[in-house]
C-alpha positions as CSV (number, residue, x, y, z in Angstrom):
1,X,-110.6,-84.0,94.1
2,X,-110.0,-80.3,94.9
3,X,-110.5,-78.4,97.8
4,X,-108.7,-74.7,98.9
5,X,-106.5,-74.2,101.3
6,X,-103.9,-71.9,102.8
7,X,-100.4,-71.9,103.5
8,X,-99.7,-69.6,106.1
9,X,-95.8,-69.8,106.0
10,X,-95.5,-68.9,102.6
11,X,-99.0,-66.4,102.5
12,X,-100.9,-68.2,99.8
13,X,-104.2,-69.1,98.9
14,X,-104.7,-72.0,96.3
15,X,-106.9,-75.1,94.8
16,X,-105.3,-78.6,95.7
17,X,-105.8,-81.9,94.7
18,X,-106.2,-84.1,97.3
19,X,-107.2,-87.5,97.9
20,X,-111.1,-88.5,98.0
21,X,-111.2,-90.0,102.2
22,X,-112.0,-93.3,103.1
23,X,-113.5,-94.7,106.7
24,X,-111.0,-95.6,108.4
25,X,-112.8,-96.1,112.3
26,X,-116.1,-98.3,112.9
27,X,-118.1,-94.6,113.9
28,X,-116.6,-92.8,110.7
29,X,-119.2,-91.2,108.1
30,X,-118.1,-90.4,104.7
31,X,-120.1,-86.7,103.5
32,X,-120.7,-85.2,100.3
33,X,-120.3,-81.7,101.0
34,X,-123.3,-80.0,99.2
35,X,-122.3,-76.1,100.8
36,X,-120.0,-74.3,102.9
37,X,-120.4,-70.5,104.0
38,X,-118.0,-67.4,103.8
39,X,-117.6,-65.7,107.0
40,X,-115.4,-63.2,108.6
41,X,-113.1,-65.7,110.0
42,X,-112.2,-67.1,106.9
43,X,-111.5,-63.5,105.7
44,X,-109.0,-63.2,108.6
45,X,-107.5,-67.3,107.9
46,X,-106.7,-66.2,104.2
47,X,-105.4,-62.7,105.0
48,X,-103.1,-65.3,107.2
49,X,-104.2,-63.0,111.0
50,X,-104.8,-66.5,112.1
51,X,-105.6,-70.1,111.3
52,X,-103.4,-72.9,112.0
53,X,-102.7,-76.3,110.2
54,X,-103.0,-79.6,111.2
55,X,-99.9,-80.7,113.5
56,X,-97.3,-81.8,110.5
57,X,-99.2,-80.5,107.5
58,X,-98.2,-77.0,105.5
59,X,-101.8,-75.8,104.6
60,X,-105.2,-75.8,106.4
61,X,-107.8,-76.7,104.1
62,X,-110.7,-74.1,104.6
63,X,-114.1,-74.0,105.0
64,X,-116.9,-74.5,108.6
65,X,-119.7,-73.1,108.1
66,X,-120.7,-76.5,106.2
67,X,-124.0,-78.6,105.1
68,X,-123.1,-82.3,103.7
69,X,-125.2,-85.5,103.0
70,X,-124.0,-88.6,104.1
71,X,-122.8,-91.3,101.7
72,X,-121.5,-93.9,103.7
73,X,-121.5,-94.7,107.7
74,X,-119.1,-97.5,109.7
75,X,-120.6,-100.4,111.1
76,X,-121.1,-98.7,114.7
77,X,-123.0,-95.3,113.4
78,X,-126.8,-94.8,114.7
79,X,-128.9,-92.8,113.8
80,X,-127.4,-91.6,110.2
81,X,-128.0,-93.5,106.9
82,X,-127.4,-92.3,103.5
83,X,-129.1,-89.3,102.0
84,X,-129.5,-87.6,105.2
85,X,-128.6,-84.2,105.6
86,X,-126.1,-82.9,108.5
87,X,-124.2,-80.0,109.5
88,X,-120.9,-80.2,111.2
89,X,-120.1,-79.0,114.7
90,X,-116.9,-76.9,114.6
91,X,-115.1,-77.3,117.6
92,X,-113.3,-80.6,118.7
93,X,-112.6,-81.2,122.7
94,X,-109.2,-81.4,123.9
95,X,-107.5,-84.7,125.2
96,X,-106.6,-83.2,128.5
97,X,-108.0,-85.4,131.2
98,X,-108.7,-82.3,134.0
99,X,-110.6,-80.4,131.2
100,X,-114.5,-81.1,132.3
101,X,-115.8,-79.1,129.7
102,X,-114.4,-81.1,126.9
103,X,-115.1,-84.1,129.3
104,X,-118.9,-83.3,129.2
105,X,-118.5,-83.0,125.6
106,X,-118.6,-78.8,125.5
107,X,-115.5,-78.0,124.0
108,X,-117.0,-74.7,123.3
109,X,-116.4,-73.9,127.3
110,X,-112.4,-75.6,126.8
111,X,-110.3,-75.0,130.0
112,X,-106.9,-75.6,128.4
113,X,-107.2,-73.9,125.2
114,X,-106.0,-77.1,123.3
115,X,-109.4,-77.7,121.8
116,X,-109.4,-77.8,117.2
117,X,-111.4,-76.3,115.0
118,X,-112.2,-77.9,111.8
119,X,-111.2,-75.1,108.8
120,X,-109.9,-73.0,111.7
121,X,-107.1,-74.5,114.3
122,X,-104.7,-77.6,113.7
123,X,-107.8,-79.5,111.7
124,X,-109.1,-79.3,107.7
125,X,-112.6,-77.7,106.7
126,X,-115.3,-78.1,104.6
127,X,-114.1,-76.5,101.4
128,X,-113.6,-79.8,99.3
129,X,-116.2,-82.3,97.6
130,X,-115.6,-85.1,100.5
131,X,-114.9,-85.6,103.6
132,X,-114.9,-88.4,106.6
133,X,-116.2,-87.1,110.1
134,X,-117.3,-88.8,113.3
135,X,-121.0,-90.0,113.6
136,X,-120.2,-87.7,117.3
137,X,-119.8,-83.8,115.4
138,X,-122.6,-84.4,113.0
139,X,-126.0,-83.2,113.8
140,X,-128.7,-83.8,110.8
141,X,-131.1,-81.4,109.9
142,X,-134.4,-82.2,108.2
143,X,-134.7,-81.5,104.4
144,X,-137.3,-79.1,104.2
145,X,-134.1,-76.6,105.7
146,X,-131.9,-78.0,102.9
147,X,-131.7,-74.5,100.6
148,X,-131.2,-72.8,104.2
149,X,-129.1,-75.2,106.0
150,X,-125.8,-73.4,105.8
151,X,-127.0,-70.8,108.2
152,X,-127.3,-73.4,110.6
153,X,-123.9,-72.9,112.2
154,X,-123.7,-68.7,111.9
155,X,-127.1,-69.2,114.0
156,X,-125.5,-71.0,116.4
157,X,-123.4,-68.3,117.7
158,X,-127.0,-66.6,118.3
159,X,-128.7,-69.3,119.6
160,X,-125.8,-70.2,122.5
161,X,-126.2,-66.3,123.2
162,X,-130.0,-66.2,123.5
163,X,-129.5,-69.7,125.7
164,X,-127.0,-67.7,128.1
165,X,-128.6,-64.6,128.1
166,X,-132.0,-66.0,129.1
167,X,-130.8,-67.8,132.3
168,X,-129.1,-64.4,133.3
169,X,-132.4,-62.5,132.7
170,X,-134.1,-65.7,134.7
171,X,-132.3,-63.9,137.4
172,X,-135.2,-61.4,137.7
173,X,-137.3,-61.3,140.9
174,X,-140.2,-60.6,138.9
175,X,-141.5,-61.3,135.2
176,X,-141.1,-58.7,132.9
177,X,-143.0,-57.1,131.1
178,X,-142.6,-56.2,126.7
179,X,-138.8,-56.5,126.5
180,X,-136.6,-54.4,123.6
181,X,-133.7,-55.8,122.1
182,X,-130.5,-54.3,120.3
183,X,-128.8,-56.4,117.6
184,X,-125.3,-54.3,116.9
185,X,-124.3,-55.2,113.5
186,X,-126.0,-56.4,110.7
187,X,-123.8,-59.0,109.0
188,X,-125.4,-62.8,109.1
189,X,-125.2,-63.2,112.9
190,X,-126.8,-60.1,113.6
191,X,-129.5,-60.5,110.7
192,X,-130.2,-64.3,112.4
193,X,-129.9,-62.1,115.6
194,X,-132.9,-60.3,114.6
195,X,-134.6,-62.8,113.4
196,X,-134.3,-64.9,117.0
197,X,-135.4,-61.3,119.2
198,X,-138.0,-61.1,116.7
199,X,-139.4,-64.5,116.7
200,X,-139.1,-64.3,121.2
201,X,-141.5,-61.3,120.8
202,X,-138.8,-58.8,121.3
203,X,-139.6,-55.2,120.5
204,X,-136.0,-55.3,118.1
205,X,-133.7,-52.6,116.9
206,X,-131.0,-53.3,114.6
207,X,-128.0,-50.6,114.7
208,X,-125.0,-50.7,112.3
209,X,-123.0,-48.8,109.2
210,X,-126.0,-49.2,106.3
211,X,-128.1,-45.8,105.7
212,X,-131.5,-46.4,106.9
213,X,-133.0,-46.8,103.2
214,X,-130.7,-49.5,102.2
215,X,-131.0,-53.5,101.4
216,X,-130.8,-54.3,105.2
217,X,-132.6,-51.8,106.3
218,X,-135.6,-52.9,104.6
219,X,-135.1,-56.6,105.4
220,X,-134.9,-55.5,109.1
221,X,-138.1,-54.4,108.8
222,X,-139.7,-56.7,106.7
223,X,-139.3,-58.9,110.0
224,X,-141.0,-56.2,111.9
225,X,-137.6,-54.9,113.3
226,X,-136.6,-51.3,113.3
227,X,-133.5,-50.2,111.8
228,X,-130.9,-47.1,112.7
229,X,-127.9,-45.9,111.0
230,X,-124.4,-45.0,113.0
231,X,-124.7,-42.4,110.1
232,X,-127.6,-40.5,112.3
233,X,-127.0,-41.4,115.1
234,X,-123.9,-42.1,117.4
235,X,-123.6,-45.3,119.3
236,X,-123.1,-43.6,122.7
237,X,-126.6,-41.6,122.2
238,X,-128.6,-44.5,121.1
239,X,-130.5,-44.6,123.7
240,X,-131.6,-40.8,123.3
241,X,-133.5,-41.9,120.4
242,X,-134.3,-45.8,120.8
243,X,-135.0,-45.9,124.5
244,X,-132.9,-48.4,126.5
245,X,-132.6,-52.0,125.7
246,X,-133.1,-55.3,128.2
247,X,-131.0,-57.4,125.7
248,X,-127.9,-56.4,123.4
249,X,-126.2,-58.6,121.1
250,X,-123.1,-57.4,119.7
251,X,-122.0,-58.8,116.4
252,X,-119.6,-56.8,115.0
253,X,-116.2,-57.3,116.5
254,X,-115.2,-53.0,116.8
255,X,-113.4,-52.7,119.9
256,X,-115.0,-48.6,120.1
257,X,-118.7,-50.0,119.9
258,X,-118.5,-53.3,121.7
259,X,-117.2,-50.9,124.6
260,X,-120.2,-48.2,124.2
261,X,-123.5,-50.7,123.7
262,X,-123.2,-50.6,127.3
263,X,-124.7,-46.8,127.4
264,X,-127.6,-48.0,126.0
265,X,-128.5,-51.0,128.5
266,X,-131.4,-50.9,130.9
267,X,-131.3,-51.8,134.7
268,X,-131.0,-55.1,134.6
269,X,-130.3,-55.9,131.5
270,X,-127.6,-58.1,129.2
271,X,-125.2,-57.7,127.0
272,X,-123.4,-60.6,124.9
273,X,-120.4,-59.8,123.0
274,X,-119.5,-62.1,119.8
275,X,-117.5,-60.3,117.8
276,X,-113.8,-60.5,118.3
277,X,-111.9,-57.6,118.1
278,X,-108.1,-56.8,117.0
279,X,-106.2,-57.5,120.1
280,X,-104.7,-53.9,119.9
281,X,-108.0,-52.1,119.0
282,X,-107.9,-48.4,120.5
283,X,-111.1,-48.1,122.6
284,X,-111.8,-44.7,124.8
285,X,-114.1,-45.1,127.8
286,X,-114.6,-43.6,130.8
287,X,-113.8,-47.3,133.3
288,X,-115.3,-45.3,136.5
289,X,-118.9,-44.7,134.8
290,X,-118.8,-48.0,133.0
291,X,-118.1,-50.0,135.9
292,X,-120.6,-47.7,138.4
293,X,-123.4,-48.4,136.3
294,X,-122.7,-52.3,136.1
295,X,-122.4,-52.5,139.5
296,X,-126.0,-49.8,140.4
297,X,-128.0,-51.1,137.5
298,X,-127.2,-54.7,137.8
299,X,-125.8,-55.1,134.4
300,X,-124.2,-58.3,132.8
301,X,-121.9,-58.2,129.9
302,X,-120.3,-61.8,128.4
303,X,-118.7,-63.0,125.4
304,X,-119.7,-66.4,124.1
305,X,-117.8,-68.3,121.4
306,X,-118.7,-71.2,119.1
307,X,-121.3,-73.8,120.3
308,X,-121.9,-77.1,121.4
309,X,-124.4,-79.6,120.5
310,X,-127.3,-78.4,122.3
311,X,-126.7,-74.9,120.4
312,X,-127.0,-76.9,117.1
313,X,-129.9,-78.2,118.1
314,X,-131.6,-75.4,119.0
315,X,-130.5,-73.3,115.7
316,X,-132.3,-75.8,113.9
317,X,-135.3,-75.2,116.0
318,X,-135.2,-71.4,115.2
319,X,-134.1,-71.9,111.7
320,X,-137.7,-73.6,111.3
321,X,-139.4,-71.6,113.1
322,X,-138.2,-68.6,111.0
323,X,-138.8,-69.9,108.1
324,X,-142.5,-70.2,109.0
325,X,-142.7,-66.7,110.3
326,X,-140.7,-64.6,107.2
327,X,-138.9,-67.7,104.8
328,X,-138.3,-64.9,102.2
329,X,-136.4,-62.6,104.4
330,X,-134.4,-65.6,105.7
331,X,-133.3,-66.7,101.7
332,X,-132.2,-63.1,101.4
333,X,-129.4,-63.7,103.7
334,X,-127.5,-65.8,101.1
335,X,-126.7,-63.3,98.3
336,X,-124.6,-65.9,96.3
337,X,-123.9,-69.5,95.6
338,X,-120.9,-69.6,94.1
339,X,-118.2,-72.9,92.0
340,X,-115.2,-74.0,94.3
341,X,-113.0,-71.9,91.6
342,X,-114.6,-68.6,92.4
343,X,-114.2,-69.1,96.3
344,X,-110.9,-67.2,96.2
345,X,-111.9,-64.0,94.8
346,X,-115.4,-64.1,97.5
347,X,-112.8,-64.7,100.7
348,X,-111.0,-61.6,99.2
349,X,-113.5,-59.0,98.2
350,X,-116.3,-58.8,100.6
351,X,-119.8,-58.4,98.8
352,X,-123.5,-58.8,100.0
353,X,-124.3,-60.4,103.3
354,X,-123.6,-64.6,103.2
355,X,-121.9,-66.1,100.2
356,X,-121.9,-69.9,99.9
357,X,-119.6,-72.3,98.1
358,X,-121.6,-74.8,96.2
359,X,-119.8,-78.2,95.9
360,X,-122.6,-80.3,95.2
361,X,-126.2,-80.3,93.9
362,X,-129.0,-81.5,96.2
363,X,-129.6,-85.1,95.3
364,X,-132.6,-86.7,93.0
């Protein structure tokens, strides 16, 4: 069978044939993968900025934002059977003893930095027709999500975010009143960021490159968002036409406007960063007024990264409950389902908002 991978030491980018997997442990589950998602960090693995392979291999096979159906489980798997439908968690714990994150099975909170990554760090993807995986990284979803499972793990990001973010607000000596919240960016996360204020009863903004009159534009507001152009209006003066927000999430990973959101935060209020920025991105700020008015207005800003079980879960909550409140604007986010062979050129020329790799039909 094929799947693509990359070879970082000699920068290339190719099909291989590789051998269909077999169980091999008594928890094992053998997966047909039906579709994996395109995202940013696959743009950076195969433009070689990162991504490593597993320990002893030369390539990385790509590929994790992925939805499979089981085939075949080992003798000790619960709760899976064939024909059910699951996505994949990403990250994989350490083996370091002392690290109680990985310990409590949250590898997404990893002390030691030794954690892998499947399609990412020292561990093959999703971007092949099958693969074996522990019955302890799969999650299954229910079918009626199966044209819109792949956004399962993008929403993830959001929904450890919104999980964070909450317990900070919980903070609060009082309950607030109508809260307003800023999506930055408006690439998959922060459409599905949109979609999750939205859905909370968030009076939502979405802020990012587009003009106003454009495709996302009017999917913003076809969810009863508002949408606003960096083209009209500059990230550091936001607020002098939006009002201030009680919730940001950042999702576009520009050193410059991760660094000004803050400008736009009310008292109180919460920013999460999840974009990752170049490590030598040029940002100008003023550190005496940004730090003043974190420290008079109460202000939190955190990054959060990947996601753990319970994050999975809850995406799959949201991802149903969106598709109740606006299922057409949710199929909009995939803009093409695309054959292994053309997986290349959609890694390397960026077009539309979520491309998919379709390795498999949905069975009879």
């Amino acid at each position: 069978m094929q799947a693509l991978a990359v070879f970082p030491s000699k920068k290339d980018l190719q099909l291989v044939d590789i051998p269909q997997p077999k169980l091999q442990r008594s928890t094992d589950v053998l997966l047909r993968v039906r579709e994996v998602g395109l995202c940013g960090t696959d743009r950076e693995i195969v433009a070689f900025e990162h991504g490593s392979p597993p320990p002893g291999s030369d390539h990385l096979i790509l590929g994790h934002e992925s939805v499979a159906e089981v085939v075949e489980v080992g003798r000790d798997v619960r709760g899976l059977r064939p024909g059910d439908l699951v996505v994949a968690i990403v990250r994989r714990p350490c083996s370091h003893p002392e690290c109680r994150p990985c310990r409590a099975g949250r590898s997404d909170f990893c002390l030691t930095g030794d954690f892998t990554e499947r399609g990412i760090k020292h561990a093959d993807g999703f971007l092949t027709e099958y693969v074996v995986d522990d019955q302890e990284y799969l999650v299954r979803v229910p079918n009626a999500l199966a044209d819109v499972a792949v956004l399962i793990e993008p929403l993830t990001v959001v929904s450890k975010a919104a999980i964070q973010a909450r317990s900070i607000l919980d903070r609060l000596p009082y309950e607030p009143g109508l809260q307003r919240g800023l999506v930055v960016g408006a690439g998959p996360v922060g459409l599905l960021g949109a979609m999750a204020l939205v859905a909370n009863g968030y009076e939502t903004v979405v802020y990012s490159r587009e003009p106003e009159g454009g495709d996302k534009g009017s999917l913003v507001q076809s969810l009863g968002g508002s949408y606003v152009s960096a083209a009209s209006q500059p990230i550091e003066r936001l607020a002098e036409r939006t009002g201030e927000f009680d919730l940001v999430l950042e999702a576009v990973g520009h050193a410059p406007v991760m660094m000004a959101v803050v400008h736009s935060l009310h008292p109180n209020g919460v920013v999460a960063l999840t974009g990752i920025p170049a490590e030598n991105a040029p940002a100008e700020i003023n550190v005496g007024r940004y730090l003043r008015e974190m420290v008079l207005k109460n202000q939190v800003v955190f990054g959060t990264v990947n996601a753990g079980r319970r994050d999975y879960m809850a995406a799959i909550q949201q991802l149903e409950q969106f598709m109740i409140l606006f299922p057409e604007s949710v199929r909009k986010l995939i803009t093409g389902r695309h054959p292994l062979g053309e997986a290349s050129r959609m890694l390397t020329h960026r077009e539309g908002i979520k491309n998919v790799v379709q390795l498999s039909r949905r069975a009879a």
